[in-house]
N, C-alpha and C positions, 0 to 999 in steps of 0.2 A: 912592158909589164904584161903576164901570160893576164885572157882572159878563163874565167874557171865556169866552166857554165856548171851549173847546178840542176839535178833532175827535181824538180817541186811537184806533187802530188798530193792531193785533199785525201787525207786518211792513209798515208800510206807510212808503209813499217821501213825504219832505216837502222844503221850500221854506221858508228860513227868511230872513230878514233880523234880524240884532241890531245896535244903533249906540249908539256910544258918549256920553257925558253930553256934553250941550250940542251936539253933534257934533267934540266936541275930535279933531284930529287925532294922535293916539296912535299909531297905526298906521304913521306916517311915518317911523319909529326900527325900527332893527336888531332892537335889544335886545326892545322892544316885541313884533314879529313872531315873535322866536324865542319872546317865552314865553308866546305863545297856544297861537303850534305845543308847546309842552310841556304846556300844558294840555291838550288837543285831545286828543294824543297819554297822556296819563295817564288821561285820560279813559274813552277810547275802551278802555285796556288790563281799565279794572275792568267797564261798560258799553258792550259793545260798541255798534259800527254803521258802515257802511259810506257814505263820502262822498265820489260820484261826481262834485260837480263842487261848485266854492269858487271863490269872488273875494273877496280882500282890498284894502280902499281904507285910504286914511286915516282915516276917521270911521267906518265901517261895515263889515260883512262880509256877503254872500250865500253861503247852500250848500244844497246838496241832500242829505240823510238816508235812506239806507236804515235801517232798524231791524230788529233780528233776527224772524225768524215767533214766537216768543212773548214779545214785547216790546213795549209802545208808549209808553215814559215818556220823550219826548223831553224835558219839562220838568226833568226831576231831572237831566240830564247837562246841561242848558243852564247851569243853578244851581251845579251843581258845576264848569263851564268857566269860567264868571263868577267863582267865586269865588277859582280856584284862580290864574286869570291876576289878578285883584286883588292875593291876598296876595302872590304873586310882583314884581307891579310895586311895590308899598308897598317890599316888603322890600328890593327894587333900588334905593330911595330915587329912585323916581321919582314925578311929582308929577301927585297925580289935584287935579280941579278941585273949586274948593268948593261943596257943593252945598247946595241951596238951603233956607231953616229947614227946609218941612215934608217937604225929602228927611232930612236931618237928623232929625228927632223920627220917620222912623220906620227909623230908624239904615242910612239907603242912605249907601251911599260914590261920590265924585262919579269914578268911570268908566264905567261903563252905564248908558245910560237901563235903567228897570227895564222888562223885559216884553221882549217880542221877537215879529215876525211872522212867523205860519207858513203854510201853505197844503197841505193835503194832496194829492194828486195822482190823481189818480184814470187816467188811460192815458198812453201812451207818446205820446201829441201832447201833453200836459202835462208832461210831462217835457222835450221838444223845446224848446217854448217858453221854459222856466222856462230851462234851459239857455244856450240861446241868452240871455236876458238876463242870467244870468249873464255871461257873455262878454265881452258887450257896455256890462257896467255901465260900465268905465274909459272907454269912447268916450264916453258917455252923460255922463258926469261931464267929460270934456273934459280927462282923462289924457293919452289919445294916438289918435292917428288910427285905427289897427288895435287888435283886441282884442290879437294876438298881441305888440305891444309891451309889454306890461302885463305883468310879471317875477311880482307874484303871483295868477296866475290858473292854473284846472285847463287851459286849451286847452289849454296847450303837450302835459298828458298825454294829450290827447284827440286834437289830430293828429299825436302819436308815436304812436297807438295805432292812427290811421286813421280815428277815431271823425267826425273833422272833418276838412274837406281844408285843405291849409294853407295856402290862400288865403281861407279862410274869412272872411266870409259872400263876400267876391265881389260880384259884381252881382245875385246872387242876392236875392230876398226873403227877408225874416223872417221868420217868423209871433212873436207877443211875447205875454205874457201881458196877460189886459184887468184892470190893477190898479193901484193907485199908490203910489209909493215915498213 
């Protein structure tokens, strides 16, 4: 079994990618979306952390993590948003996917692949980037022509806020991060 070492730092801003089993598209439903946002939001009320930029797709999600200065357990709020958005969708008698024996024998349940990727960040041009593909994930996935089409994604907060201009990207270049999905 690989070991995954994880970079843990007190206060520090990360990049996460979590996707759902099989890549089922889960996310494509109302119901589904409100009760992430409940996990998220339950979450967040016992462990904090601040999440400055989010894209939700149908199979996956992208976001970026600030963590409190004397905090770096992104793991256990991961574990605890996963599990809480599970029991919630079970109990809504919606139907997770069957997963596979030896997901089974070590008793995962078929809505998240297990594990998720993160990327610590190290300056505000890494933050840029990550952003930016944020944004861009729905283009990329072949959603919709502009990121700003994309209903749930953080732009819309970022060029109410002026963060992004709202013709964003424009003819502009990107700069992206050098990774792969």
């Amino acid at each position: 079994m690989p070991n995954y070492i994880r970079w843990y730092e007190n206060g520090a801003t990360y990049f996460f990618t979590v996707v759902t089993y099989d890549r089922r598209e889960i996310f494509a439903t109302d119901m589904a979306r409100t009760l992430l946002r409940t996990a998220i939001e339950s979450v967040r009320e016992r462990l904090p952390f601040e999440m400055p930029a989010m894209v939700l797709l149908p199979d996956h999600l992208h976001c970026i993590w600030t963590l409190p200065v004397d905090d770096h357990d992104f793991s256990q709020r991961w574990q605890q948003i996963k599990g809480r958005f599970s029991h919630d969708f079970l109990a809504a008698d919606l139907v997770e996917r069957r997963p596979s024996p030896a997901a089974q024998k070590q008793r995962r349940r078929g809505i998240w692949q297990p594990r998720f990727y993160e990327h610590r960040m190290r300056d505000e041009r890494e933050f840029d980037q990550y952003r930016a593909y944020i944004h861009l994930n729905p283009v990329k996935h072949g959603y919709v022509e502009r990121p700003q089409d994309w209903a749930w994604s953080s732009i819309h907060r970022h060029i109410e806020k002026g963060w992004l201009d709202p013709l964003w990207p424009g003819s502009s270049p990107v700069e992206l991060p050098e990774f792969q999905e």
